[in-house]
LOPA-431721 format. One line per 4 residues: number of its first residue (from 1); their letters; for each residue x, y, z of C-alpha. Coordinates in nm, 4 decimals. Example, Ala and Ser with C-alpha at 12.3 -4.5 7.8 and 13.67 -1.06 7.14 Angstrom:
2
1 = as = 1.2300/-0.4500/0.7800  1.3670/-0.1060/0.7140
This chain:
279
1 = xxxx = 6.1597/23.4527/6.5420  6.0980/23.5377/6.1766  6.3986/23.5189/5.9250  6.7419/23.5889/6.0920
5 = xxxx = 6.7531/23.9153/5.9020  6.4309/24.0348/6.0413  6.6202/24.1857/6.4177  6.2865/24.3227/6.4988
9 = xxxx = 5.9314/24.2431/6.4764  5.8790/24.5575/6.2708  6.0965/24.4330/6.0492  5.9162/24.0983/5.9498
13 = xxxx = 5.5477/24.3191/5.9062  5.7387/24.5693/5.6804  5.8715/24.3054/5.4511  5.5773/24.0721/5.4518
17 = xxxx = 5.2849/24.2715/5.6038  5.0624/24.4304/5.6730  4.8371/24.1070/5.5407  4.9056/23.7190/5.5072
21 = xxxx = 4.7058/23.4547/5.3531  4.6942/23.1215/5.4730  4.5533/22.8425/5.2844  4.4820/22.5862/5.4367
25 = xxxx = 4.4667/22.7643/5.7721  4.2396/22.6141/6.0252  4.4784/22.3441/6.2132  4.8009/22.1608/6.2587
29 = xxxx = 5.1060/22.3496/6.0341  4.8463/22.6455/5.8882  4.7147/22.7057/6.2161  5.0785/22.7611/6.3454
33 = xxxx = 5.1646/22.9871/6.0961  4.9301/23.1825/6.1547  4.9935/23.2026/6.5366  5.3356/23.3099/6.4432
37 = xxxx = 5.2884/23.5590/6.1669  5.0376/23.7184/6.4280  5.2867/23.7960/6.6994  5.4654/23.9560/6.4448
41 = xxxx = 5.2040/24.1590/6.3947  5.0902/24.1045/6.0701  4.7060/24.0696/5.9713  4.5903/23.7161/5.8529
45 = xxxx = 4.3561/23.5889/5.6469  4.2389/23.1972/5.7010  4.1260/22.9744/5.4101  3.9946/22.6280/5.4367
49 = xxxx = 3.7035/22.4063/5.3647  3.6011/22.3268/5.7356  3.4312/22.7229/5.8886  3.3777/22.6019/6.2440
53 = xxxx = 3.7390/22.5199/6.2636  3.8300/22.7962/6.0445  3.6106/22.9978/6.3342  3.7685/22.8421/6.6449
57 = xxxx = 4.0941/22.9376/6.4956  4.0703/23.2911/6.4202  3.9290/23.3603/6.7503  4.2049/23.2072/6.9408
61 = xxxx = 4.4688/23.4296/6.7486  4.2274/23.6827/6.8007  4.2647/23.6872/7.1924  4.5952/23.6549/7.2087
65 = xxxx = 4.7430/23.9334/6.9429  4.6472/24.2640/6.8240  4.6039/24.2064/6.4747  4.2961/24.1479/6.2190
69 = xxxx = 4.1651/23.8077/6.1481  3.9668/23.7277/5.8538  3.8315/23.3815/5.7727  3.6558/23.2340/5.4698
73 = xxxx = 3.5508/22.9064/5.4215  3.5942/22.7776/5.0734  3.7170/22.4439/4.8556  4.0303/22.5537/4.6923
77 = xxxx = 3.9502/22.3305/4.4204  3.6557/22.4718/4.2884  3.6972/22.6253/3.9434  3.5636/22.9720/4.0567
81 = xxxx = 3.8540/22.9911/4.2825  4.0408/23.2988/4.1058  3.7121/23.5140/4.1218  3.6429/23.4120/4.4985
85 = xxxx = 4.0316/23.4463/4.6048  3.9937/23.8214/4.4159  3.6793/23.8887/4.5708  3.8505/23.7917/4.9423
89 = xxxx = 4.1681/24.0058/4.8682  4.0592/24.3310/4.6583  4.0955/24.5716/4.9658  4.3902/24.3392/5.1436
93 = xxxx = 4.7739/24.4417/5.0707  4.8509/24.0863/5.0688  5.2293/24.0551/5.1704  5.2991/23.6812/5.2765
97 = xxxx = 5.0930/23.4044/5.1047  5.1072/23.0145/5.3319  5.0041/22.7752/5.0441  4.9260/22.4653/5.3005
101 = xxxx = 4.6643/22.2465/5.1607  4.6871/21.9293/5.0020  4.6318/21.6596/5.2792  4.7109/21.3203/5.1309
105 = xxxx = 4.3566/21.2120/5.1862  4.4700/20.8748/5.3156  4.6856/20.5996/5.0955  4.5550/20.3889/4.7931
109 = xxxx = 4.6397/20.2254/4.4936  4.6377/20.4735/4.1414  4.3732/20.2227/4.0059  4.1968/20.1262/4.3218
113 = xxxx = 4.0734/20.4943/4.3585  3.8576/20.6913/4.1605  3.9739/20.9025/3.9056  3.7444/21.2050/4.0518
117 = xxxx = 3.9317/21.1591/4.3590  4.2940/21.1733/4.1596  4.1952/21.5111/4.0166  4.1035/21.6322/4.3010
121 = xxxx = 4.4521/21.6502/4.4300  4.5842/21.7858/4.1133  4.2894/22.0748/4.1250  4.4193/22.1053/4.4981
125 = xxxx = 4.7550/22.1100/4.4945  4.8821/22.2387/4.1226  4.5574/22.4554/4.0310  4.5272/22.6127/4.3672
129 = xxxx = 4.9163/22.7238/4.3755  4.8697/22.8336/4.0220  4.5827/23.0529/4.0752  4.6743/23.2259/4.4549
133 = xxxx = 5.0329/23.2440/4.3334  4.9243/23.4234/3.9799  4.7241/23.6506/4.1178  4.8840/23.7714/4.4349
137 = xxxx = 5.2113/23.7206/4.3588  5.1800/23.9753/4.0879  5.0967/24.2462/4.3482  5.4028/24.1453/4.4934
141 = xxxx = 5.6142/24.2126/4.2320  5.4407/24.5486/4.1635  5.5161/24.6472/4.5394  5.8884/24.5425/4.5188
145 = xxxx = 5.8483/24.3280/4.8421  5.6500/24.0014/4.9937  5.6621/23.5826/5.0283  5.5553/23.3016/4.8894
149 = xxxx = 5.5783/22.9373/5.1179  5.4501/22.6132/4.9101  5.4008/22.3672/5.0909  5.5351/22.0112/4.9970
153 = xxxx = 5.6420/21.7043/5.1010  5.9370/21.4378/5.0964  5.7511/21.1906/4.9059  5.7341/21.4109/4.6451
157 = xxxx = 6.1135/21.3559/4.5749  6.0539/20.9995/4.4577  5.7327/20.8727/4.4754  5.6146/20.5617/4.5442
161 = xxxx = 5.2862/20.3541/4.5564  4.9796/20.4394/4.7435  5.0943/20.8115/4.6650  5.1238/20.8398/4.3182
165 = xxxx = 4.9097/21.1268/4.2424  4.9818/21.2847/4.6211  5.3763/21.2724/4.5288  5.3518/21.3159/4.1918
169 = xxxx = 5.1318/21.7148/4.2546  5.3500/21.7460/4.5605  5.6660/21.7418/4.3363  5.4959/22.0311/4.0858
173 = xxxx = 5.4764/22.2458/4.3827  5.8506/22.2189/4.4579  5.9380/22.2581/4.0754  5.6921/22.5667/4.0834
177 = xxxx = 5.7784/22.7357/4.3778  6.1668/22.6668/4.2654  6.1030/22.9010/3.9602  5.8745/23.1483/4.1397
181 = xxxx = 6.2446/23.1929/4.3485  6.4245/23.2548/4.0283  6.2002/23.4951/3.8877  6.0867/23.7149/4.1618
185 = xxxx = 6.3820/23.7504/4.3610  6.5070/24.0390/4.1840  6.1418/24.2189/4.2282  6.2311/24.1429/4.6453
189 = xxxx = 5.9790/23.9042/4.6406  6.1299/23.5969/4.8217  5.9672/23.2022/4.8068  6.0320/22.9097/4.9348
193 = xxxx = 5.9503/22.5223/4.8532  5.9053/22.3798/5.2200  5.9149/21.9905/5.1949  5.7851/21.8850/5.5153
197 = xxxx = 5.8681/21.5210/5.6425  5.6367/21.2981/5.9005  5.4269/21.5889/6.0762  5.1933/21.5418/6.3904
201 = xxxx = 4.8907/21.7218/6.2865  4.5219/21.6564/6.3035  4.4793/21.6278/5.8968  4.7643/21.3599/5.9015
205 = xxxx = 4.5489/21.1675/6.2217  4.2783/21.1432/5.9922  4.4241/21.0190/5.6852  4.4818/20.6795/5.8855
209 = xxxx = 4.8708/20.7078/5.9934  4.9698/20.4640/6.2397  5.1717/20.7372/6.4635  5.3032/20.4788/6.6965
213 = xxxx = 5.4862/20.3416/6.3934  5.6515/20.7356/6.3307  5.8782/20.7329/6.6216  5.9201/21.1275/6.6715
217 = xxxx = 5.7325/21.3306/6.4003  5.7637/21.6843/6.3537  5.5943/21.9215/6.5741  5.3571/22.1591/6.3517
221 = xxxx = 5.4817/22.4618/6.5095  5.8421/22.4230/6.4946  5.7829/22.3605/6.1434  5.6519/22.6772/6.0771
225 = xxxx = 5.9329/22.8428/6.2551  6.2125/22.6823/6.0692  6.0430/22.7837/5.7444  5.9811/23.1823/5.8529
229 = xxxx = 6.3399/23.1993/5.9908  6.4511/23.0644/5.6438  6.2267/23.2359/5.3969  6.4446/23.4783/5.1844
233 = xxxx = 6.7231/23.2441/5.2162  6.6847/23.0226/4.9214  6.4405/22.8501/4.7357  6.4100/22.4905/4.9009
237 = xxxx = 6.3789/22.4223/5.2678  6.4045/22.0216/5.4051  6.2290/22.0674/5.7302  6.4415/21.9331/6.0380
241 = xxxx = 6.7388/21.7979/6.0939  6.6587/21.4356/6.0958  6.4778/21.4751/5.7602  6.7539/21.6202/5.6024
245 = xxxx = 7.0046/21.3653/5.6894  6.7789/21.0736/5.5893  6.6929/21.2794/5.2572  7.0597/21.2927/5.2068
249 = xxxx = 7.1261/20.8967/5.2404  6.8696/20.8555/5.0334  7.0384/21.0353/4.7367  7.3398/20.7711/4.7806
253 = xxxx = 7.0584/20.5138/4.6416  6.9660/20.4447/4.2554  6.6069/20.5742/4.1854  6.4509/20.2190/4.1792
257 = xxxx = 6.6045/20.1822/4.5385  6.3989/20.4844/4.6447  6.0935/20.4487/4.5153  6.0650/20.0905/4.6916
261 = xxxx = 6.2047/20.2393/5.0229  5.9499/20.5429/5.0301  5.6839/20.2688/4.9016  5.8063/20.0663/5.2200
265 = xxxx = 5.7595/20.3667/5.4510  5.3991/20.4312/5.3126  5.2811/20.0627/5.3614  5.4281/20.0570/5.7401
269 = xxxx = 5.2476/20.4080/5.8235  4.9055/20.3257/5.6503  4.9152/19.9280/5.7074  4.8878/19.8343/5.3529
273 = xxxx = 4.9994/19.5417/5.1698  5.2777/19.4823/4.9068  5.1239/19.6005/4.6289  5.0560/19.3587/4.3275
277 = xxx = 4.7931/19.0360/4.2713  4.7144/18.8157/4.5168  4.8876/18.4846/4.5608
């Protein structure tokens, strides 16, 4: 069920139809949004880099609600992305925008990775926000209604290494979508910074997570449902219950003291070694 004020399903496609964009769209937390803006009956558009998947996708939402699906497959870090994303939406009323890409791309040391690879991230997850945000958040404002979700991460509240640049972009997204709050409320345009903890999805699989290690992670879906039933309600979501309690003991702790402990929880998930020189 969308946002507790949203009684009806009419409600939810008045405020944030009659089209949503999804970027990042294809699988895992995407794909469930999608599933679930659909049964509200809102139209979707699917980005993503991957078209068979993006395919597979939009037909399954296809068959199972009465709504359009579009899909586009794209890299939402090329530098023609503002023309492209304006050539996708020109004749779309686009009322909810799903910014969900930025996969950590697996874990490595700053320096033991390539600096293409570093600005990639940044082009994915601070360009691409910058641009889809820009430009269809200003039709937003004009209408006097619509949302914005970012998508981020707890690592991006400290940091920590093997995820410098992944934490480091992940934190401008919460900053940025923070502001967005500030400034477009009063237009009715509501966004939210969702900072997602330990997620069982398919990008996370390939990245090289040790699930066994996890415990319980987050179900994708139920993710995407906490974050629709608390868009409009204030501009920073911690996803699930256990994340929020562990984010909370971790503000007790001195900076230093969380840095190493989210550093810790990166080398047990990936299987990585203390970093520094050999001995």
């Amino acid at each position: 069920m969308p946002n507790s004020d949203f009684k009806k399903k009419d409600d939810f496609k008045n405020k944030y139809g009659p089209w949503a964009l999804i970027a990042g769209g294809s699988e895992g937390i995407g794909r469930s949004f999608a599933e679930q803006i659909a049964a509200n009956g809102v139209n979707v558009i699917l980005l993503g880099r991957r078209g068979s998947e993006l395919r597979a996708c939009a037909d399954a939402i296809r068959a199972q609600h009465d709504v359009i699906v579009e899909h586009h497959a794209l890299d939402l870090t090329d530098p023609n992305l503002q023309r492209m994303i304006e050539s996708i939406t020109k004749d779309r009323a686009i009322g909810l925008l799903i910014y969900n890409a930025g996969a950590t791309h697996g874990a490595e040391l700053f320096h033991e990775q390539s600096l293409e690879k570093a600005i990639n991230l940044v082009d994915l997850n601070c360009h691409g926000p910058v641009v889809l945000c820009h430009l269809l958040g200003a039709r937003m404002r004009e209408r006097g209604r619509g949302g914005i979700i970012l998508m981020s991460s707890i690592a991006a509240l400290w940091g920590g290494s093997y995820i410098a640049t992944y934490a480091a972009t992940k934190s401008f997204d919460i900053v940025f979508a923070q502001s967005l709050w500030h400034e477009l409320k009063p237009y009715g345009v509501d966004v939210l910074s969702l900072i997602a903890g330990a997620t069982d999805t398919p990008a996370m699989a390939r990245s090289g997570v040790e699930f066994a290690k996890l415990g319980a992670p987050m179900v994708a879906a139920d993710v995407a449902r906490e974050a629709l039933q608390q868009l409009g309600a204030g501009p920073t979501l911690i996803c699930g219950e256990e994340n929020r309690a562990r984010v909370d003991g971790l503000r007790q702790l001195s900076t230093a003291q969380c840095v190493d402990m989210m550093t810790q929880g990166t080398m047990m998930l990936y299987g990585k070694p203390a970093p520094g020189p050999a001995k």
